[in-house]
C-alpha positions as CSV (number, residue, x, y, z in Angstrom):
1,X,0.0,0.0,0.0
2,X,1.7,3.3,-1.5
3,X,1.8,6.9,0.7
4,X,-1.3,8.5,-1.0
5,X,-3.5,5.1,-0.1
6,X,-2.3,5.2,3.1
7,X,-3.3,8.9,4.3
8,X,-6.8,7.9,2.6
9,X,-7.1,5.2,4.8
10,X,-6.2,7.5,7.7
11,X,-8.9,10.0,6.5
12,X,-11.4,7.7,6.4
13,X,-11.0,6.1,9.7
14,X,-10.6,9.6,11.3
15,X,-13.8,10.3,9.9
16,X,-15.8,7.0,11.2
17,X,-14.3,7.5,14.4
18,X,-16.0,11.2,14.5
19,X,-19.5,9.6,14.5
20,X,-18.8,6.7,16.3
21,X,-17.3,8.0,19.6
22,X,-18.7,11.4,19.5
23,X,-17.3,14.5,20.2
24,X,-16.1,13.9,23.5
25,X,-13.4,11.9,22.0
26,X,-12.5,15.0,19.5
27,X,-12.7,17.1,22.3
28,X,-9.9,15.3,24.1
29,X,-7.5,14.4,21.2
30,X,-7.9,17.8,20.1
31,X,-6.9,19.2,24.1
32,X,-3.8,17.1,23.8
33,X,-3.3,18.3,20.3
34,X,-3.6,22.1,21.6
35,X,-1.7,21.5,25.0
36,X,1.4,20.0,23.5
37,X,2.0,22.7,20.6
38,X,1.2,25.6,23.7
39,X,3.2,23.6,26.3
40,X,6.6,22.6,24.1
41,X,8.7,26.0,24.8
42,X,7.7,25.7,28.6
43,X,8.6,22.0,28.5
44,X,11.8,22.6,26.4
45,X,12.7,25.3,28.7
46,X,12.4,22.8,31.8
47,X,14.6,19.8,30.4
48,X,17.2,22.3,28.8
49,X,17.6,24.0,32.1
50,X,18.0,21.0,34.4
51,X,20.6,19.6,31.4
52,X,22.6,23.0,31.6
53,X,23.1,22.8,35.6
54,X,24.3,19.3,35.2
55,X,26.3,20.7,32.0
56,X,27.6,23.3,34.5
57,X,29.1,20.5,36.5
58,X,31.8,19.6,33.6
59,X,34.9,21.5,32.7
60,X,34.1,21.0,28.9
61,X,31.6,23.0,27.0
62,X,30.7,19.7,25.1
63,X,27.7,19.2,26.7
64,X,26.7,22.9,26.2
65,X,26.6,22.3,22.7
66,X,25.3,19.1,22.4
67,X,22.3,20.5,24.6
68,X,22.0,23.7,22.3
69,X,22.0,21.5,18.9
70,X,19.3,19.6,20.6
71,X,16.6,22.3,21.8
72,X,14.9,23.2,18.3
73,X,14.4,19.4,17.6
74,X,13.2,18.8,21.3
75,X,10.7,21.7,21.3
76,X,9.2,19.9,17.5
77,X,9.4,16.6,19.4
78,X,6.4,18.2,22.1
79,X,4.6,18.8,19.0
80,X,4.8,16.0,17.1
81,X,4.2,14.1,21.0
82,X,0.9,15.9,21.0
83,X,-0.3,14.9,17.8
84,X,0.7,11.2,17.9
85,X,-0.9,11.1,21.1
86,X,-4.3,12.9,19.9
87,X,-4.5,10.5,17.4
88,X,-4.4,7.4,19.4
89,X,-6.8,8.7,21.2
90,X,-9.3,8.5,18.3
91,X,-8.8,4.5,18.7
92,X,-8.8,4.4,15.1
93,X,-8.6,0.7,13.1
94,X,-5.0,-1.2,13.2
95,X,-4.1,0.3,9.5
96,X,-4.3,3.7,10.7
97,X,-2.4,3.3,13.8
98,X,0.6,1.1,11.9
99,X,0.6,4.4,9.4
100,X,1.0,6.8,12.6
101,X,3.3,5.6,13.9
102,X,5.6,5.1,11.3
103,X,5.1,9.1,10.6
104,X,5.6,9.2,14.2
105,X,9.0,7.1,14.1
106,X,9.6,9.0,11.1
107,X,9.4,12.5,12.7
108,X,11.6,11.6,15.5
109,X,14.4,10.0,13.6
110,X,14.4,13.5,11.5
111,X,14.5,15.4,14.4
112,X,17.7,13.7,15.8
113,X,19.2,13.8,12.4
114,X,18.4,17.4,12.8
115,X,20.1,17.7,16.0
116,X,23.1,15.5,15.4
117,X,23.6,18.0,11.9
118,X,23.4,21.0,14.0
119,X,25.7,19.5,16.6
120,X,28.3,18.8,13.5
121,X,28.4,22.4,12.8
122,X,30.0,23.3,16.5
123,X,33.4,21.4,15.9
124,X,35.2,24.4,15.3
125,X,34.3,26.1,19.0
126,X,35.1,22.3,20.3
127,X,38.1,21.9,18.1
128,X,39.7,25.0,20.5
129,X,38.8,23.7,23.6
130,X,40.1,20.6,22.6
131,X,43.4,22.2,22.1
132,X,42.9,24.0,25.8
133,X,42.5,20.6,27.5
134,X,44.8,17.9,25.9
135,X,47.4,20.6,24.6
136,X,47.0,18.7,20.9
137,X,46.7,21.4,17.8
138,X,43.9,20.5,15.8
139,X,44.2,21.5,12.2
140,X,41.8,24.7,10.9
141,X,41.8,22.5,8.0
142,X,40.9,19.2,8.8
143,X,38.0,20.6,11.3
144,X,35.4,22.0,8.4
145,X,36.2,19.2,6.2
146,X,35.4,16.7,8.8
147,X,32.0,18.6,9.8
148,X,30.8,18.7,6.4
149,X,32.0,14.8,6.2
150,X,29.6,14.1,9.4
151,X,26.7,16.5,7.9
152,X,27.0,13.9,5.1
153,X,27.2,11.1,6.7
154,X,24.3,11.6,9.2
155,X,22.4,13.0,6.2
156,X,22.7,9.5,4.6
157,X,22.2,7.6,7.5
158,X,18.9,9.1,8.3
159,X,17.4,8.5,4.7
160,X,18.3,4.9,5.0
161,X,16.5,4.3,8.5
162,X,13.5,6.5,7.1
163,X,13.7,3.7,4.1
164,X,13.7,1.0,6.2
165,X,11.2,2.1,8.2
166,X,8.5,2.4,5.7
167,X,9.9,-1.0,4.6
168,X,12.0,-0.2,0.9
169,X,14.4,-2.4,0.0
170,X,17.5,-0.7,-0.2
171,X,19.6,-3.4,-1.5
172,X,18.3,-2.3,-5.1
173,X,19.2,1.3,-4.3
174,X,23.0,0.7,-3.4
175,X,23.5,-1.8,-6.2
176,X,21.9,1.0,-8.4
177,X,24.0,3.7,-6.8
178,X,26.7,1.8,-7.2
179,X,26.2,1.5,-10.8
180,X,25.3,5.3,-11.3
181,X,28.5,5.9,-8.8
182,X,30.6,4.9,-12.0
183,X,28.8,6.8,-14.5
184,X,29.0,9.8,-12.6
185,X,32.5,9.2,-11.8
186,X,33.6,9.4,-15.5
187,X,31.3,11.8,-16.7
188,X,33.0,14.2,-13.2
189,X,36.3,12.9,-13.5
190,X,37.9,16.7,-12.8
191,X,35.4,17.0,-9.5
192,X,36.2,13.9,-8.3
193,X,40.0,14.3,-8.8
194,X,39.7,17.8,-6.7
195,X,38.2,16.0,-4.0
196,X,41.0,13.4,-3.9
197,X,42.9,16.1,-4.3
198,X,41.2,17.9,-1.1
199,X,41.9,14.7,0.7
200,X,45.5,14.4,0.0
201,X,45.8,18.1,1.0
202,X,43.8,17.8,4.4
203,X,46.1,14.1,5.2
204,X,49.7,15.6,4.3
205,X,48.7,19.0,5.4
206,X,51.2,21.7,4.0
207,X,49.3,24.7,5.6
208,X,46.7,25.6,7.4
209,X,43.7,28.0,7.6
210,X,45.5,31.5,8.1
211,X,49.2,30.6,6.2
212,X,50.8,32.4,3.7
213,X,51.5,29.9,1.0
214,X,53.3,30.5,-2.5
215,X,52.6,28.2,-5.6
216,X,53.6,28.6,-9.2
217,X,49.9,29.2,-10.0
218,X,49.3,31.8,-6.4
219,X,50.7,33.9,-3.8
220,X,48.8,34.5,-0.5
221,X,46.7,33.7,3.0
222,X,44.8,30.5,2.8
223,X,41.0,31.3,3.8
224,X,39.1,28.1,3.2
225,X,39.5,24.8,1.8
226,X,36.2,22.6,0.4
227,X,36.0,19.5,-1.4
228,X,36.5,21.2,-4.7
229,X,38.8,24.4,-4.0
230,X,41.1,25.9,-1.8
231,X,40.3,30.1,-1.4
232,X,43.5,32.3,-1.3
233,X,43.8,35.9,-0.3
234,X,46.5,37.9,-2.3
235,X,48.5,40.7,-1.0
236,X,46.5,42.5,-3.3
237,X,43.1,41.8,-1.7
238,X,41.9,39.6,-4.4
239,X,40.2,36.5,-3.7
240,X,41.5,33.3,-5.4
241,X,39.7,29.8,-5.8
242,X,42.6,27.1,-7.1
243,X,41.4,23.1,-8.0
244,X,42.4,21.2,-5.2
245,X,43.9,18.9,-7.7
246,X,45.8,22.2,-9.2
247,X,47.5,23.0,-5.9
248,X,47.7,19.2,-4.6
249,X,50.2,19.0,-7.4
250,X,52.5,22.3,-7.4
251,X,55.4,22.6,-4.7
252,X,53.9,24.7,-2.5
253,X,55.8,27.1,0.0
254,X,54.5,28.0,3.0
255,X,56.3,31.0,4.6
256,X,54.3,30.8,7.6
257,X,56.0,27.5,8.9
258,X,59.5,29.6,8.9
259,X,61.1,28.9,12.4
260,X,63.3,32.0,11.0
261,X,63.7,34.6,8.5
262,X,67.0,35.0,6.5
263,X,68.7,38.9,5.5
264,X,71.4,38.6,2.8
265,X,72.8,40.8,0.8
266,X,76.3,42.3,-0.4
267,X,77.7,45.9,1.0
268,X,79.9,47.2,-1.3
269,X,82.6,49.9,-0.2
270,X,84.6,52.3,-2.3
271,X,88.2,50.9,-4.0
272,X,89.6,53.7,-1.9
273,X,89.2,51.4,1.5
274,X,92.3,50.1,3.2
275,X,92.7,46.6,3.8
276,X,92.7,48.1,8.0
277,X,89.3,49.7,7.5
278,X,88.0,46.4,6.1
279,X,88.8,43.9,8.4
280,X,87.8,46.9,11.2
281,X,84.8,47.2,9.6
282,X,83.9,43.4,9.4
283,X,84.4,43.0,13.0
284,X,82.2,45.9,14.0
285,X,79.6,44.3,11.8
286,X,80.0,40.8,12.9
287,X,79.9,42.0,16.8
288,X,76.6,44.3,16.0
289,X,75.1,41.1,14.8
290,X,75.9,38.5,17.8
291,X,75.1,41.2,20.3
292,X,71.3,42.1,18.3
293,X,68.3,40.5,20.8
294,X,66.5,39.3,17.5
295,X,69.6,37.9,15.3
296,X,69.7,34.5,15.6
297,X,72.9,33.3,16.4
298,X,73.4,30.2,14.9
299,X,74.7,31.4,11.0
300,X,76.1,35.1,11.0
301,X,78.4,35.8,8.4
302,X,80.3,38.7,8.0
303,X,82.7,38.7,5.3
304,X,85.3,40.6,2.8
305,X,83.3,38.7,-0.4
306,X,85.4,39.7,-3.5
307,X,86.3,42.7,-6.0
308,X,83.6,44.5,-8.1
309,X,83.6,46.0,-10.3
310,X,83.4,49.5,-8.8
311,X,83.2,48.4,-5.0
312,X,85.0,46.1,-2.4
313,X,81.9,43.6,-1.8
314,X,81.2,42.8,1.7
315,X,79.0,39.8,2.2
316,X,76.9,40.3,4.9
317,X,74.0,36.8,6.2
318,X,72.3,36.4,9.1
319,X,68.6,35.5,10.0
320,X,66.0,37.3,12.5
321,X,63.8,35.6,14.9
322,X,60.6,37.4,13.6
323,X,59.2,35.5,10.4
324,X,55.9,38.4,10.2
325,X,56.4,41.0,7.1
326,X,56.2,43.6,10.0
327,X,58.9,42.7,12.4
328,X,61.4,41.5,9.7
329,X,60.9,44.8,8.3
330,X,61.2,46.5,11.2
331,X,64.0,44.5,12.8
332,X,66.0,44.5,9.0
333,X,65.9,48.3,9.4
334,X,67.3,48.8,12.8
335,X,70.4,46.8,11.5
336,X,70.6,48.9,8.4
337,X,70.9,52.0,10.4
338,X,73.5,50.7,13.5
339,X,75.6,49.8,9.8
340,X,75.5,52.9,8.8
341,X,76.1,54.4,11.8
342,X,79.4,52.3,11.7
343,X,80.0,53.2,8.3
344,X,80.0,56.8,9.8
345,X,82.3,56.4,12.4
346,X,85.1,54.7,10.4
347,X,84.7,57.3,7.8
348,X,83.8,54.5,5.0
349,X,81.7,55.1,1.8
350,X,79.1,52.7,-0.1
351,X,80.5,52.4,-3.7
352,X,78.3,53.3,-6.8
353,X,78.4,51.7,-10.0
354,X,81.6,54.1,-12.3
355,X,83.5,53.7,-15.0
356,X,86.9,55.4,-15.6
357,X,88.2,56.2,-19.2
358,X,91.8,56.3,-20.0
359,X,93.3,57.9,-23.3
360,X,96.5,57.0,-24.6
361,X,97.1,60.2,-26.2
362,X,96.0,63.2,-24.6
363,X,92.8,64.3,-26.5
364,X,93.2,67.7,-28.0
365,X,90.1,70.4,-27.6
366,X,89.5,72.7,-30.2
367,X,87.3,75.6,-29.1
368,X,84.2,76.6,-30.6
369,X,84.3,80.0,-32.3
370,X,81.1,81.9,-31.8
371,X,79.2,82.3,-34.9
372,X,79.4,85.1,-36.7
373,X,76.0,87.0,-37.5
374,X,75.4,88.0,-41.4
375,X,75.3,91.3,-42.4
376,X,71.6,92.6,-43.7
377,X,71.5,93.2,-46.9
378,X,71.3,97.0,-47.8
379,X,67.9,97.9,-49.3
380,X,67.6,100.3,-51.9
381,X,64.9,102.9,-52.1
């Protein structure tokens, strides 16, 4: 017996049992009807307060949310209480009540599907406290995948109980899913291979939510990852959405995970320097270094490099503690200017690219005569 000749049947008995019991009967189911849909924020409010003073009891906020994902579904569950219960009051024939309560059975395993979904969403508030109470970082990444994973799951989970309950046989439906499964998955061979690809990245994780990451293909802060895409925010504001099974296959840097931040670069000093001021110089650099708060100390190097060709090149490599664009910057600055200040008080001068020309026979200058200015002709009147 389908849906359609079911809620006839229902109709009809609802009907004979109007002039069989009277309106007594009616009277009541209808009170219990009435009283449960007025009564469910009252009755919600009661259970939901004696679960948060037993919450209160806990040192995790699990409960909390669990209890708050719950209340919506609880308050329907009074409703659809009353009205199961008003309509076995009716006493109506053993069709009918079979077909209730399997709408009954029905409405509750929606509402803890319901509850369980909205529970799934919370994981990133219980993915913190998590790292609060065990000390274990839980990746930004892995923690929206997995919700929308559970949404899924408890998604599909509820339509097969619902299935079963109203007695389908599912077996067809998997083998046919199964079947279509294949289908789909060559006809969406590119979405499929950017959820892989969303799967490798989440398992081998080579950034997080919030790291600046560089690719051949994009430069920037990662904002989101999904099955499909990963969203990247250039330093240029721009929002952009890279294939997961683009970016699972690019080296990817990620600048973020620096433990420090390396400075290199060549000072070059005029050929007029004295081998004295050099090595003086060196030393003053490599002391100002080793005795800077935010230098790392591990690989300083201070050293006369080579010739130039206009300068004496001094090779000067060290790395800073602070990995952030502001405090390198700022840090890289204040060692610029204690150099110069060095620079000052040994009297030394930063080369500039020159050239010097030599003639082997002095070149001889002939000077420009100034030009003489033509006579007007005489006009005759």
């Amino acid at each position: 017996m389908g849906f359609f000749e079911r809620t006839v049947g229902v109709a009809n008995a609802m009907v004979q049992a109007t002039s069989k019991q009277g309106w007594i009967t009616i009277g009541v189911a209808g009170t219990l009807l009435i009283g449960f849909w007025v009564l469910r924020k009252i009755l919600t409010r009661l259970i939901t307060a004696v679960c948060y003073k037993m919450a209160s009891r806990t040192k995790t906020s699990l409960d909390n949310h669990l209890i708050e994902a719950f209340t919506k579904p609880l308050e329907w569950f009074f409703a659809l209480l009353g009205l199961y219960l008003a309509l076995n009051y009716l006493s109506l024939k053993p069709p009918a009540d079979a077909f209730i309560s399997n709408v009954f059975r029905t409405g509750v395993i929606l509402l803890i599907s319901a509850g369980l979904y909205n529970f799934a969403g919370s994981f990133e508030a219980l993915s913190e406290e998590y790292e609060e109470l065990f000390g274990a970082k839980v990746d930004k990444i892995l923690v929206p995948f997995l919700s929308k994973v559970l949404k899924f799951v408890i998604i599909a989970l509820a339509v097969t109980v619902i299935a079963q309950e109203w007695d389908y046989k599912i077996d067809g439906l998997i083998a046919g899913l199964g079947l279509g499964g294949l289908a789909i998955s060559l006809a969406a061979k590119d979405a499929l291979a950017n959820v892989f690809g969303g799967i490798v990245i989440i398992t081998d994780k080579p950034f997080s939510i919030g790291d600046w990451i560089q690719t051949p293909s994009v430069e920037g802060t990662v904002e989101d990852i999904s099955f499909r895409s990963t969203k990247v925010r250039t330093f240029t504001q721009a929002l952009v959405t890279v294939p997961n099974s683009t970016l699972a296959s690019e080296p990817i840097t990620n600048w973020s995970r620096m433990g420090k931040r390396r400075v290199m670069f060549k000072l070059g000093l005029t050929y007029g320097t004295s081998r004295a001021q050099i090595q003086g110089f060196v030393s003053a650099v490599e002391r100002l270094l080793t005795s800077h708060p935010e230098v790392d100390q591990e690989t300083i190097v201070v050293r006369f490099d080579g010739f130039g060709e206009s300068s004496l090149d001094i090779l000067i490599q060290f790395f800073v503690k602070p990995t952030a664009l502001a405090d390198y910057a700022r840090v890289r600055e204040d060692i610029n200017l204690e150099i110069m200040a060095l620079m000052e008080e040994q009297g030394l001068s930063v080369a500039f690219p020159s050239r010097s020309l030599y003639f082997e026979t002095p070149a001889t200058v002939t000077p420009m005569r100034p030009p003489v200015a033509e006579a007007e002709p005489i006009k005759k009147d």
